[in-house]
VEXDREN-2710 file (C-alpha; in Angstrom, 1 decimal):
% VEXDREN-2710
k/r/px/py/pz
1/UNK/-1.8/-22.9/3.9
2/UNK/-4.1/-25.7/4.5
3/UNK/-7.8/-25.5/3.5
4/UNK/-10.5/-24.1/7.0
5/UNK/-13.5/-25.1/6.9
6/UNK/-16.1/-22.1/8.4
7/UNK/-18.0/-23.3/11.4
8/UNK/-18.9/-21.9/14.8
9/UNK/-18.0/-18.6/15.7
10/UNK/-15.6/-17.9/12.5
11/UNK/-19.0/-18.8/10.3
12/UNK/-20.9/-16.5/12.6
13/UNK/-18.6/-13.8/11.6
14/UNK/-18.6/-14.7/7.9
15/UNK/-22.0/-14.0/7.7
16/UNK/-22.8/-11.4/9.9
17/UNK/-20.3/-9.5/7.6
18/UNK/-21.9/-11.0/4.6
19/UNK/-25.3/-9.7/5.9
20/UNK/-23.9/-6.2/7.1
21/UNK/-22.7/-6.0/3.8
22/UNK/-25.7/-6.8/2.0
23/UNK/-27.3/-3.9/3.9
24/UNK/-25.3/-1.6/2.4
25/UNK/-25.9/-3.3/-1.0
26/UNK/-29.4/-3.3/-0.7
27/UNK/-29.7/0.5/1.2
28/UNK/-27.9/1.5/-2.3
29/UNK/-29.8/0.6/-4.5
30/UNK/-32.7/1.7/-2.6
31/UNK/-34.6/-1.6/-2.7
32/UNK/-37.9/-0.8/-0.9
33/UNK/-39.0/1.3/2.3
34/UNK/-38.8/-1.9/4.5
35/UNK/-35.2/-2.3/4.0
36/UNK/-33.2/-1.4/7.7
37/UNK/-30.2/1.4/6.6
38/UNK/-27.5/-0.2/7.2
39/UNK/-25.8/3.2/8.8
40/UNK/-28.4/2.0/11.7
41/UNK/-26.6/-1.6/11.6
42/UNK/-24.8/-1.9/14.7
43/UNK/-21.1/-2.9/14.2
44/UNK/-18.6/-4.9/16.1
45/UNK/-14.9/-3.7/15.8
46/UNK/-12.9/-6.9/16.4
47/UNK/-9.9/-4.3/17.5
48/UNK/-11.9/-3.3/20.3
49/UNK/-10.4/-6.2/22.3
50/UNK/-6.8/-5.6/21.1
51/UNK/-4.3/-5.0/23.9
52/UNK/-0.8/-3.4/23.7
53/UNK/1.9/-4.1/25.3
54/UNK/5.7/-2.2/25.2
55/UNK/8.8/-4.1/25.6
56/UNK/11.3/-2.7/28.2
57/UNK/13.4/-2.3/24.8
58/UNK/11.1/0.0/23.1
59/UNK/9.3/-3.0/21.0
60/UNK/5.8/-2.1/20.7
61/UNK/3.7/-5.1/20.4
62/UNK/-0.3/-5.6/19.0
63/UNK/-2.2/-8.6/20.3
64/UNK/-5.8/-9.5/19.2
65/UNK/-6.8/-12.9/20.8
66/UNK/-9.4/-14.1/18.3
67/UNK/-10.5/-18.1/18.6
68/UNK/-13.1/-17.6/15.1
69/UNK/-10.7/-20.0/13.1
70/UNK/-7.7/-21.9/14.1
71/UNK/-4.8/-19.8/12.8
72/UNK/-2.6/-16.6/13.5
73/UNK/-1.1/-13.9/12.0
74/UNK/2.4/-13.0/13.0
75/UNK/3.5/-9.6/11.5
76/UNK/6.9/-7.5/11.8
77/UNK/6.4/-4.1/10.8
78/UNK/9.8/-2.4/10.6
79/UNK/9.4/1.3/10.9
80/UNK/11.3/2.3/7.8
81/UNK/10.9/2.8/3.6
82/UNK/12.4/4.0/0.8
83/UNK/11.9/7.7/1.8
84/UNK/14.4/7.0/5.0
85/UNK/16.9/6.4/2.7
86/UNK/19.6/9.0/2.7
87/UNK/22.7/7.8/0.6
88/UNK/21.7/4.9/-0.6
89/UNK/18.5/4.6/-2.9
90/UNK/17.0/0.5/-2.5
91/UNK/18.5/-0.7/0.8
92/UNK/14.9/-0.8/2.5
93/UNK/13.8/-2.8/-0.4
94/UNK/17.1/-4.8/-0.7
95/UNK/16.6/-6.1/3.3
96/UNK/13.4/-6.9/2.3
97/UNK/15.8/-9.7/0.2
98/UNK/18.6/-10.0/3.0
99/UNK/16.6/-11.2/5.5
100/UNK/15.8/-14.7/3.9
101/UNK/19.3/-15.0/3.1
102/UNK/20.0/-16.8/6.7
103/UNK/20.9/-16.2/9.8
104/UNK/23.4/-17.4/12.5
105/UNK/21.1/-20.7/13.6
106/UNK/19.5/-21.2/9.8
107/UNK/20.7/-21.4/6.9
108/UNK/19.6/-19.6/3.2
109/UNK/16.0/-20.0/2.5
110/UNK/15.6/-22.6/6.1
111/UNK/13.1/-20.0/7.4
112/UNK/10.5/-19.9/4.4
113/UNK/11.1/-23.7/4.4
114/UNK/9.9/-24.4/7.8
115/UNK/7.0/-22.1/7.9
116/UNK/5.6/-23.4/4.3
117/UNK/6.0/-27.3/5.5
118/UNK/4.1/-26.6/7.8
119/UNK/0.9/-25.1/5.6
120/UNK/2.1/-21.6/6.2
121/UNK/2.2/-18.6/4.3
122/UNK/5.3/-16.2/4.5
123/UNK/6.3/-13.3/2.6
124/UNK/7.4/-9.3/3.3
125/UNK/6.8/-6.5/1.5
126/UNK/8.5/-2.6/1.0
127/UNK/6.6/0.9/0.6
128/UNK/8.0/4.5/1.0
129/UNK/7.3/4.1/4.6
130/UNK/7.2/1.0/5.5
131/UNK/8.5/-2.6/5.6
132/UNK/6.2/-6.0/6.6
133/UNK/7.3/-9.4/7.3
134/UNK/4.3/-11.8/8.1
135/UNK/4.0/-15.2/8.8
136/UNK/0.0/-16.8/8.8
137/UNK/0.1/-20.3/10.3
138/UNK/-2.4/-22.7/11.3
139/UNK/-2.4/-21.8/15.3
140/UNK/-0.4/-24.1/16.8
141/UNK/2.5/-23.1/14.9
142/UNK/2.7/-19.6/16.5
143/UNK/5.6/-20.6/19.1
144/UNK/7.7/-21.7/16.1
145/UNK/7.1/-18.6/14.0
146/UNK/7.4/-16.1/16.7
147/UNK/11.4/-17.9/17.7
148/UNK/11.8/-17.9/14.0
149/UNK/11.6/-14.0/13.9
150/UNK/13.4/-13.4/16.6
151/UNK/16.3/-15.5/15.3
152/UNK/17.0/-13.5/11.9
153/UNK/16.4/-9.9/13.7
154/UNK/18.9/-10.7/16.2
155/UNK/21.3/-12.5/14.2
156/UNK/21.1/-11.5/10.6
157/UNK/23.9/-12.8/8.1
158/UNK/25.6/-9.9/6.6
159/UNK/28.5/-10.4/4.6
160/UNK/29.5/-10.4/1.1
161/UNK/28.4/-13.9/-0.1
162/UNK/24.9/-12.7/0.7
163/UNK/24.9/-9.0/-0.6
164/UNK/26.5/-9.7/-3.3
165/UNK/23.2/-12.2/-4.4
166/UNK/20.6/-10.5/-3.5
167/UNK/22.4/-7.3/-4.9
168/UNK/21.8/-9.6/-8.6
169/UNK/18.2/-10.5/-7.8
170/UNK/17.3/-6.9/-6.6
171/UNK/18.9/-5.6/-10.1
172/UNK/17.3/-8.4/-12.0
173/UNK/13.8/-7.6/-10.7
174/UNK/14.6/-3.4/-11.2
175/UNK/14.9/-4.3/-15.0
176/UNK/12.0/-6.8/-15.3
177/UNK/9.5/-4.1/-12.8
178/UNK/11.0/-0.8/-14.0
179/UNK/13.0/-0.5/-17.0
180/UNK/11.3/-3.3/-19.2
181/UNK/7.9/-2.6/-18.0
182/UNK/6.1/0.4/-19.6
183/UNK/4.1/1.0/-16.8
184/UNK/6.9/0.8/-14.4
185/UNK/8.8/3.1/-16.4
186/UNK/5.9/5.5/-16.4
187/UNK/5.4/5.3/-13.1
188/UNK/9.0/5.8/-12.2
189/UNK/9.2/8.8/-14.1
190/UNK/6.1/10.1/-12.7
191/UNK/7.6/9.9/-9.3
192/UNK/10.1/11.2/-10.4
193/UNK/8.9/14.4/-12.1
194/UNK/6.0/15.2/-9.3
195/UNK/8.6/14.7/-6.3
196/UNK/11.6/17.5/-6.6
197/UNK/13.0/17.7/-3.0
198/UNK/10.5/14.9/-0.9
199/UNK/12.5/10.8/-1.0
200/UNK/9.2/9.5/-2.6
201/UNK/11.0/10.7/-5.5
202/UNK/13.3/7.6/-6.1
203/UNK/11.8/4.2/-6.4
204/UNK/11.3/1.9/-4.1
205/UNK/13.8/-1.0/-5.6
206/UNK/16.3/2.3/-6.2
207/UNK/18.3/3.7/-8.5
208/UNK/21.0/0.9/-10.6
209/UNK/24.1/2.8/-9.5
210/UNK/23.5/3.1/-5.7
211/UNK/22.2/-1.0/-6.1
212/UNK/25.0/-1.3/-7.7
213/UNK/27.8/0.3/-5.1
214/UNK/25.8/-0.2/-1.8
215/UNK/28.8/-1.9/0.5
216/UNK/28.4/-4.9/3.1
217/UNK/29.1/-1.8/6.0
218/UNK/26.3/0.5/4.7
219/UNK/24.0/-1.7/4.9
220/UNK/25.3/-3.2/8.4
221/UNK/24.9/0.3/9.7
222/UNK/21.0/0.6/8.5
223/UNK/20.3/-2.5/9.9
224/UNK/21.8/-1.5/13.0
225/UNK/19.4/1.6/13.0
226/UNK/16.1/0.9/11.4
227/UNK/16.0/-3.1/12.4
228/UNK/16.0/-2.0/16.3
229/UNK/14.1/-2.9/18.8
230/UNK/12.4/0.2/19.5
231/UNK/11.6/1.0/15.3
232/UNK/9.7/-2.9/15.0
233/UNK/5.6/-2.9/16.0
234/UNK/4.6/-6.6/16.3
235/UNK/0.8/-7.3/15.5
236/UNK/-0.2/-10.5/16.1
237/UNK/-3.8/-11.6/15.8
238/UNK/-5.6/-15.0/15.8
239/UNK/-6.3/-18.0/17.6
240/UNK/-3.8/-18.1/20.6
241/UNK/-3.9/-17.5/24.9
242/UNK/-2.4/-13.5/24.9
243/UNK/-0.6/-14.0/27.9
244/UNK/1.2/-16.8/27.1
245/UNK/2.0/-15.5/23.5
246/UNK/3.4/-11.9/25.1
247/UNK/5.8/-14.3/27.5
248/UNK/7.2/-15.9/24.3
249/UNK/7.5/-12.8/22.6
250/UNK/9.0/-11.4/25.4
251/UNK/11.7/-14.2/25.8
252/UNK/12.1/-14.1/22.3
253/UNK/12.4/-10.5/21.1
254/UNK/13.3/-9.0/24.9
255/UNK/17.0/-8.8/24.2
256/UNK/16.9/-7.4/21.0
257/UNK/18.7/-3.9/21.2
258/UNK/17.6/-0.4/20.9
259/UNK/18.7/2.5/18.8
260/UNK/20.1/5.7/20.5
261/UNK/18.1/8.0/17.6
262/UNK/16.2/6.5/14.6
263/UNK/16.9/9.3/12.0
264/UNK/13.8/10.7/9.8
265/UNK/14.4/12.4/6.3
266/UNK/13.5/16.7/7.3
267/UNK/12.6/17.4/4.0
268/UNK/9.2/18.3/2.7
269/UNK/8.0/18.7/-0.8
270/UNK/7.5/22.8/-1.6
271/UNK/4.7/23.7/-3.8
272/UNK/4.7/23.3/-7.3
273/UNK/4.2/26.3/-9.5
274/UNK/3.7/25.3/-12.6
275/UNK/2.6/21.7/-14.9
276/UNK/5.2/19.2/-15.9
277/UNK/5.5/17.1/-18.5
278/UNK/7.9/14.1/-19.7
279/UNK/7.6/11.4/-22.6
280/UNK/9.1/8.1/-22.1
281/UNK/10.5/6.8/-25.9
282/UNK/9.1/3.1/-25.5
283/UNK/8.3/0.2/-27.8
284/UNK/4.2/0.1/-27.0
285/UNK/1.8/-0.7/-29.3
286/UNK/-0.8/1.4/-27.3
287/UNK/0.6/4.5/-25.5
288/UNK/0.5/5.1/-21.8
289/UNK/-0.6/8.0/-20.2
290/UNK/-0.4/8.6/-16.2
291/UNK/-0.9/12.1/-14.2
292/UNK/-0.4/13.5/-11.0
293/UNK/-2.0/15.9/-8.9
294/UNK/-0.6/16.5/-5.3
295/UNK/-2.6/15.7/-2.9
296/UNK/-3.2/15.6/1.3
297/UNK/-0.9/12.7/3.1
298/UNK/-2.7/9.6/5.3
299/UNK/-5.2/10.5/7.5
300/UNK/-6.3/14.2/6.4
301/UNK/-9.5/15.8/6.8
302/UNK/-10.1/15.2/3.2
303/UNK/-9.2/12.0/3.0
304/UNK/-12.8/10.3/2.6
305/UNK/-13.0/13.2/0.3
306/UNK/-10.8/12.1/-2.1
307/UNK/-11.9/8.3/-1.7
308/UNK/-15.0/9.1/-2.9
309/UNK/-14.1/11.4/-5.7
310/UNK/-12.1/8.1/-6.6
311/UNK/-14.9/6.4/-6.6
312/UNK/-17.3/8.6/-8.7
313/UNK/-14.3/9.0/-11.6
314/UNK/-13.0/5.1/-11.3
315/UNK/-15.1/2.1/-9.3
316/UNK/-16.8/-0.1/-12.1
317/UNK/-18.8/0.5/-15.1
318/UNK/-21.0/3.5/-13.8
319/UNK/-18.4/5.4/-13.0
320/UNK/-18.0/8.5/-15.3
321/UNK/-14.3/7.6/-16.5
322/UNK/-15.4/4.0/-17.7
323/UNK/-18.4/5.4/-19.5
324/UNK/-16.5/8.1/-21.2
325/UNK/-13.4/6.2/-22.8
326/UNK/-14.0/2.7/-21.9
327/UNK/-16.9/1.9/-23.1
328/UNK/-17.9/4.8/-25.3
329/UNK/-18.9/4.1/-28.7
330/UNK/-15.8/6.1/-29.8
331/UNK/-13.5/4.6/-26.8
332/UNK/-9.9/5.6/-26.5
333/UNK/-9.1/3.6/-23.7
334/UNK/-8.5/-0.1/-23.0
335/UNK/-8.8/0.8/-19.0
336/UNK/-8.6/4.4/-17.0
337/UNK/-8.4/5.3/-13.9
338/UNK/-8.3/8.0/-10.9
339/UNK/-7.4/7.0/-7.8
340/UNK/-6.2/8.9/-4.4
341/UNK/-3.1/7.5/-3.5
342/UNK/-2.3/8.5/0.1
343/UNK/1.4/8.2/2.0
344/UNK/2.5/8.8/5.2
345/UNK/4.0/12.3/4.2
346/UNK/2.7/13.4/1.1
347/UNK/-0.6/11.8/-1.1
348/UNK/-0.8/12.2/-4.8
349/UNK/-4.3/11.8/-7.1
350/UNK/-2.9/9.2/-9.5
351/UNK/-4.5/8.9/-12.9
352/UNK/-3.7/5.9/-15.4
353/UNK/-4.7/5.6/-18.9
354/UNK/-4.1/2.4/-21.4
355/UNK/-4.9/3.9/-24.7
356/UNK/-6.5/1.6/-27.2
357/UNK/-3.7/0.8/-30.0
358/UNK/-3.9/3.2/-32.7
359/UNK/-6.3/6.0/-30.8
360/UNK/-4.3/8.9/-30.0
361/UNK/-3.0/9.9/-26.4
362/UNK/-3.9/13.4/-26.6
363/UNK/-7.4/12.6/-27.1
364/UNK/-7.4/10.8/-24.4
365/UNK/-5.4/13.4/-22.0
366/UNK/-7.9/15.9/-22.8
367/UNK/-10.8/13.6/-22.2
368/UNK/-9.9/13.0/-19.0
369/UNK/-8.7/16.3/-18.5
370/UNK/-12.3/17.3/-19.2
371/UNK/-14.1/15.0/-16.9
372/UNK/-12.0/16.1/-14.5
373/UNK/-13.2/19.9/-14.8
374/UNK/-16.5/18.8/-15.1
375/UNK/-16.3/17.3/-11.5
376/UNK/-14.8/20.5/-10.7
377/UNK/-17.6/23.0/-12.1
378/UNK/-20.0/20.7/-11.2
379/UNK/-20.9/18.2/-7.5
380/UNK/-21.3/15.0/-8.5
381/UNK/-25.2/13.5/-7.8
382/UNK/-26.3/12.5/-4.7
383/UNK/-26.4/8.8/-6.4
384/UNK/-23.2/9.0/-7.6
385/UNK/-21.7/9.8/-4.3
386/UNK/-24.0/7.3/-2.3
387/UNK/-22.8/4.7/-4.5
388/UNK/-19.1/5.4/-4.2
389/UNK/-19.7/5.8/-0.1
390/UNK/-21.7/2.5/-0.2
391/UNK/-18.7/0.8/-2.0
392/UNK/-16.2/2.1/0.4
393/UNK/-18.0/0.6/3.2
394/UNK/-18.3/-2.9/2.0
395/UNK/-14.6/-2.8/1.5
396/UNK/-14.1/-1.4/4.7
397/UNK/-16.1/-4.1/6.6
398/UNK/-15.6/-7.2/4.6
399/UNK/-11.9/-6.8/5.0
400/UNK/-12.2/-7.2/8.3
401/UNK/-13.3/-11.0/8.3
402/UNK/-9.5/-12.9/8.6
403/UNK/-6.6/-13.2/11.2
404/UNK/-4.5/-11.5/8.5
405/UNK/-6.4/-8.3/7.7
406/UNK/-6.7/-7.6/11.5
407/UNK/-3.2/-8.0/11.8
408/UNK/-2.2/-5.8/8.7
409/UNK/-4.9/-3.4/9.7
410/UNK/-3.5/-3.2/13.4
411/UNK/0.5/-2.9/11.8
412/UNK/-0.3/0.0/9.6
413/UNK/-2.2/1.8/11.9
414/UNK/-0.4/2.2/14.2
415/UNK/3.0/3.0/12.0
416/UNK/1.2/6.1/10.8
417/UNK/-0.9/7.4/13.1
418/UNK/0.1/5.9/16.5
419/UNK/-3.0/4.4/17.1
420/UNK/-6.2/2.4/15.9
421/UNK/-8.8/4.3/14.0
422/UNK/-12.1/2.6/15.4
423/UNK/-14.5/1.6/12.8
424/UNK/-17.6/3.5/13.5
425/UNK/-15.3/6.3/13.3
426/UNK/-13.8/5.2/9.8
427/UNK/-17.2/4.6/8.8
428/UNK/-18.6/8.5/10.2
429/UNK/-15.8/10.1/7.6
430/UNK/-17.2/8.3/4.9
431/UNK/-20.7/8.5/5.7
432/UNK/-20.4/12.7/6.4
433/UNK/-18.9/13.2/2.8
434/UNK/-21.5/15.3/0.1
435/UNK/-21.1/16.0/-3.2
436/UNK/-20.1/19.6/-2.8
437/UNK/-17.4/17.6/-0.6
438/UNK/-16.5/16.0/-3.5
439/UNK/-16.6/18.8/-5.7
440/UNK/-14.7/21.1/-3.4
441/UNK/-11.8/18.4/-3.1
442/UNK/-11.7/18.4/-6.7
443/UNK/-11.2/22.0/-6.9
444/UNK/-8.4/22.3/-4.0
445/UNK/-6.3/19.8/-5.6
446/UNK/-7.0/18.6/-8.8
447/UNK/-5.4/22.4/-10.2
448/UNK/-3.4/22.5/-13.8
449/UNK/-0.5/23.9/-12.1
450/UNK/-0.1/20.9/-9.8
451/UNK/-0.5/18.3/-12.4
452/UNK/2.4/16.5/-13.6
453/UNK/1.9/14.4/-16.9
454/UNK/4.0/11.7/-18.3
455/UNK/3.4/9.6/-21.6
456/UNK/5.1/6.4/-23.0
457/UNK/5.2/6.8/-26.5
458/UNK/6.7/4.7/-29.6
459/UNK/10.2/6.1/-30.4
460/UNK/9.7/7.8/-33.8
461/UNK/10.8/5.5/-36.8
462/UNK/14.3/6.9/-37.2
463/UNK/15.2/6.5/-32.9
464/UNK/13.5/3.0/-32.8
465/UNK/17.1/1.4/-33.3
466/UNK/18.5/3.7/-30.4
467/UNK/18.4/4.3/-27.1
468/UNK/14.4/4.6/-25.2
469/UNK/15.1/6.9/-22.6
470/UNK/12.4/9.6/-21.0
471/UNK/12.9/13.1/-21.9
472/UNK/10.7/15.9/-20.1
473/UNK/10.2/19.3/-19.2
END
């Protein structure tokens, strides 16, 4: 994308973020009595001005008029992931491939083509719930982009020529992410192991067989579903006129049809009653260790909560998980990490050790084991919890400052909670959350019988010639 230069009202916004931001900085470290606090700093919410609008064919679409630079963000959120998958494991994440195959009016690839020549950015991406296809263009480029979209969701190739190669891509980037990867084979397994009944529990790029047998009419049929009209949200923020960008969009994606019922998975994950375990045989020369705890999905009253217990355990060198096997004089650990991990159905408290090559994995599981009951017999200090508050903040408001963010904010949003959470009210929830907070979230969810634990380990010498596969309990 070409190169803009700051200036005017976009360099008014810059810095007024800059500045908010250095408030918080400055309030945490407590620099002097004369400092403002920056909870007193008022705040704009660019979303304030966001209008909606709802297509006669269900199409919901997001419009933030915003003239700070000259560009605009064109996003496609499609209303479906890898946990709507019910036969076929992959196919989210495979049309996630098919839809830069071509369609009926431009050929393989023609799309990306167009936008990039002219100093665009395009790309999509796949989640458990979710799939995102965005365009971010210098402005005048928005009419183009938005009849670009229409033209591959209403006229999508589908055949064999184009299954069959993105089926080999999708199967060559499974092996490369997943199975040749230790940490994508410890995080598959993971998944694996800590869902039983809930769809989170296959990956994302799916299983080889069903990539392998998925047919040219199954995935015809899931287009037919989860690509229509009334399962897309269209956010589209940046420098443009609204009304006349809701006309084209109108024209363009008005005929696109509807779905009679867009079917959900029922199923829920039931509690788990007791601590799992796998190994993963792989060929590491330090061992990997990840854990899971299950935790509330997006949007839950302990959400904050759990951000800021995130923040204590993980976010830079104060924090009590870098101090103890990081950068301990006796370190295990090469990096570690706990981090709340939230989905639209289910969240899990992710942890993530690299164990330093030759330092032994169950030293560092019960390490981190231990500062994790410490945080449980103990709140955390009011500094510690300021400081991972402050953090969250900044990263809340700074992310705020480009067409692109407002766009993805306003996209995900809505998807999961039919709405947009206003700022000051993001910014309350973190603000309101106290050590014993922090503490009590630790105790409600980090428990030994909800923890699922999988290592990668080196094959013993006499298996290293065989097979690596996981093995678990």
């Amino acid at each position: 994308m070409r190169r803009q230069h700051l200036c005017g009202a976009a360099g008014r916004r810059v810095r007024a973020l800059a500045a908010w931001a250095a408030l918080v900085v400055a309030a945490s470290a407590g620099f002097g009595t004369g400092v403002a606090r920056a909870d007193d700093a008022p705040i704009h919410d660019p979303l304030d001005a966001m209008r909606v609008t709802r297509l006669d064919n269900g199409l919901t679409v997001l419009s933030l008029e915003d003239h700070s630079s000259p560009v605009a963000s064109f996003q496609v959120w499609v209303e479906v992931g890898s946990s709507d998958e019910a036969r076929y494991t992959g196919i989210a994440h495979l049309f996630e491939h098919l839809m830069f195959r071509g369609s009926k009016h431009l050929g393989k690839e023609v799309h990306s083509q167009i936008v990039e020549a002219r100093g665009g950015r395009v790309n999509a991406s796949t989640s458990q719930d979710v799939t995102r296809y965005f365009e971010d263009v210098p402005s005048e480029h928005l009419p183009l982009v938005i009849a670009l979209e229409a033209e591959r969701f209403a006229n999508l190739v589908i055949d064999d020529e184009a299954l069959e190669s993105e089926r080999e891509v999708v199967i060559s980037e499974r092996r490369w992410r997943n199975e040749d990867d230790p940490g994508g084979r410890a995080f598959e397994q993971l998944m694996a192991s800590a869902f039983k009944a809930h769809p989170y529990h296959h990956p994302v790029v799916g299983w080889l067989s069903d990539l392998q047998q998925v047919s040219v009419e199954q995935c015809r049929a899931f287009f037919d579903v989860y690509y229509a009209a009334n399962n897309l949200v269209i956010a589209v923020a940046g420098d443009f006129d609204t009304d006349q960008t809701l006309a084209r969009i109108r024209d363009a994606f008005g005929g696109l049809r509807s779905a009679a019922e867009v079917p959900r998975n029922p199923t829920w994950e039931p509690p788990q009653r007791g601590e799992r375990r796998a190994d993963v045989l792989f060929d590491v020369a330090g061992p990997l260790l990840s854990m899971a705890w299950h935790a509330p999905p997006s949007g839950h009253a302990d959400s904050e909560a759990l951000d800021v217990l995130t923040g204590v355990l993980s976010d830079g060198r104060a924090s009590r998980l870098y101090r103890r096997m990081v950068h301990a004089e006796d370190a295990v650990a090469l990096g570690a990490q706990g981090v709340y991990w939230e989905l639209d159905d289910a969240g899990l408290f992710y942890a993530g050790v690299e164990v330093r090559p030759g330092a032994s994995i169950d030293t560092a599981e019960a390490l981190f084991l231990e500062e994790v009951e410490r945080i449980r017999a103990e709140a955390p200090s009011e500094a510690e919890v300021d400081r991972a508050r402050r953090s969250l903040e900044v990263g809340l408001i700074v992310g705020q400052g480009s067409a692109h963010a407002l766009a993805g904010r306003m996209g995900r949003d809505w998807v999961t909670f039919g709405r947009i959470r206003p700022l000051q009210e993001r910014l309350a929830r973190i603000r309101g959350v106290t050590p014993a907070d922090v503490q009590r979230v630790a105790k409600k969810y980090l428990v030994p019988e909800g923890r699922t634990v999988v290592r990668v380990i080196a094959p013993p010498p006499a298996a290293a010639a065989g097979t690596t596969e996981g093995a678990g309990s």
